[in-house]
C-alpha positions as CSV (number, residue, x, y, z in Angstrom):
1,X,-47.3,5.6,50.4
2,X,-44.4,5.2,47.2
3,X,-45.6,4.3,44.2
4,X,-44.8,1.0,43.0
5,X,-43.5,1.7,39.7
6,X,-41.6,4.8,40.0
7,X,-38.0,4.9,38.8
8,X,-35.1,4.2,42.0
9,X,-33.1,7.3,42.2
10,X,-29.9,7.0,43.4
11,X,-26.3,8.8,43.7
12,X,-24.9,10.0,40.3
13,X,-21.9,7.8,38.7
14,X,-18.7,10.5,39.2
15,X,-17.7,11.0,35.8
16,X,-13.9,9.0,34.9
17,X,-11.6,11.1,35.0
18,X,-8.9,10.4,32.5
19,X,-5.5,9.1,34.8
20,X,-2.4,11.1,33.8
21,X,0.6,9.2,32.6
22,X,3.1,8.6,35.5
23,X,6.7,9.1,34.2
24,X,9.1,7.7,36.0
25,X,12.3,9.7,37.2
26,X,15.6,8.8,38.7
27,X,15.5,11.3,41.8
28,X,11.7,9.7,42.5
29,X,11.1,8.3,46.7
30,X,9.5,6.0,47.2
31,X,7.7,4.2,50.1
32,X,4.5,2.3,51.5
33,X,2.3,2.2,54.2
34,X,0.3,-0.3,56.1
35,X,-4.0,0.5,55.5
36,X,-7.0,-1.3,56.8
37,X,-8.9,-3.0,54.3
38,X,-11.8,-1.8,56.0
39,X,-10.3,1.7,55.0
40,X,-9.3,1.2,51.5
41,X,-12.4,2.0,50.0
42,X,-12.3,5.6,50.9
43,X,-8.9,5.6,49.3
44,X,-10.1,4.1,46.4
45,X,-13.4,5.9,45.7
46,X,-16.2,5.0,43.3
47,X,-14.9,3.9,40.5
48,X,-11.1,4.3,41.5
49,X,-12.1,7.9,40.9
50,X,-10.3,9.4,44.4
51,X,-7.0,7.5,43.5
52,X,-7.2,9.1,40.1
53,X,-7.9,12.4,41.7
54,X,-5.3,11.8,43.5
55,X,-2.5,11.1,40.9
56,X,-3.5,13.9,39.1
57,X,-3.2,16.2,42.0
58,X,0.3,14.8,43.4
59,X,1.6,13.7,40.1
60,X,2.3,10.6,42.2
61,X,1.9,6.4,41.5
62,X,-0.2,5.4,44.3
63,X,-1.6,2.4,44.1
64,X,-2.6,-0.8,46.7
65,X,-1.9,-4.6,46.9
66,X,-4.1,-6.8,45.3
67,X,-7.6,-7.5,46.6
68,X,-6.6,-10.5,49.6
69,X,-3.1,-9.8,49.1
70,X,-2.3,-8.3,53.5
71,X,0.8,-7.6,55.6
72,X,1.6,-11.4,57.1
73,X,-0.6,-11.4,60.3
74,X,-3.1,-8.5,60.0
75,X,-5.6,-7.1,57.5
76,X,-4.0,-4.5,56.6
77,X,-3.1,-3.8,52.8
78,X,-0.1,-2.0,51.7
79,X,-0.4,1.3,49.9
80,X,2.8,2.4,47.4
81,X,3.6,5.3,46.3
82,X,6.1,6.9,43.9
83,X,7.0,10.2,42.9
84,X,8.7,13.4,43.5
85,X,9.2,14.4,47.2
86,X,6.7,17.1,46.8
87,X,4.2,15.6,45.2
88,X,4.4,12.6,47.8
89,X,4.1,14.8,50.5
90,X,0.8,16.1,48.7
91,X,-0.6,12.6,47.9
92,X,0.4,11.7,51.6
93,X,-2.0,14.6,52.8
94,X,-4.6,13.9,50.2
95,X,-4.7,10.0,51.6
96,X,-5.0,10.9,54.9
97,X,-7.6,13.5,54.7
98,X,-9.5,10.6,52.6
99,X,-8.9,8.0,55.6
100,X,-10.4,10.8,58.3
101,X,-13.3,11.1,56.6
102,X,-15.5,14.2,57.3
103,X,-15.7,13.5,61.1
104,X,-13.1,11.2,61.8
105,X,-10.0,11.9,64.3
106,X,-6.9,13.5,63.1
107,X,-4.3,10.8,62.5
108,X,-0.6,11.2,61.6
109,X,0.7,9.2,59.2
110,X,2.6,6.9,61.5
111,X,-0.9,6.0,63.3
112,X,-2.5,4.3,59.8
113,X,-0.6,1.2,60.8
């Protein structure tokens, strides 16, 4: 039987990690892609820490649509982002392998929609 007054332990806070400056350059591509709301969250992280991780490691602008803001006739939020072609093809990877999950089916990026 738990004791009654016995501290609630729980999952560690990740630590915030500091977002790099994006700098904006003339050669940059951009594009967006449709997401399920009920899959933004894993894009997101706690804390916005997996977006930050992932700007840091693409060197990318990702961010989403505001909270209620959806494509006319779905619920599906857009995703944006902006950077060099490399890096985008690195945050591309980096947001799909978020959206999979650990066990989840391998998608292309033309199956998010």
């Amino acid at each position: 039987m738990p004791q009654m007054n016995q501290p609630r332990m729980s999952a560690p806070m990740p630590q915030k990690t500091a977002l790099k400056p994006f700098i904006p350059r003339p050669d940059d591509v951009k594009f967006k892609v449709e997401i399920p709301d009920s899959l933004v969250g894993r894009v997101l992280g706690r804390l916005g820490a997996t977006i930050t991780e992932i700007q840091n490691t693409s060197g990318c602008e990702v961010k989403f649509s505001q909270r209620g803001e959806y494509v006319p006739g779905t619920q599906n939020r857009l995703l944006y982002v902006c950077g060099q072609p490399a890096g985008c093809k690195v945050a591309q990877q980096l947001i799909l392998s978020k959206i999979e999950g650990d066990t989840g089916p391998e998608l292309t990026w033309e199956q998010i929609k």
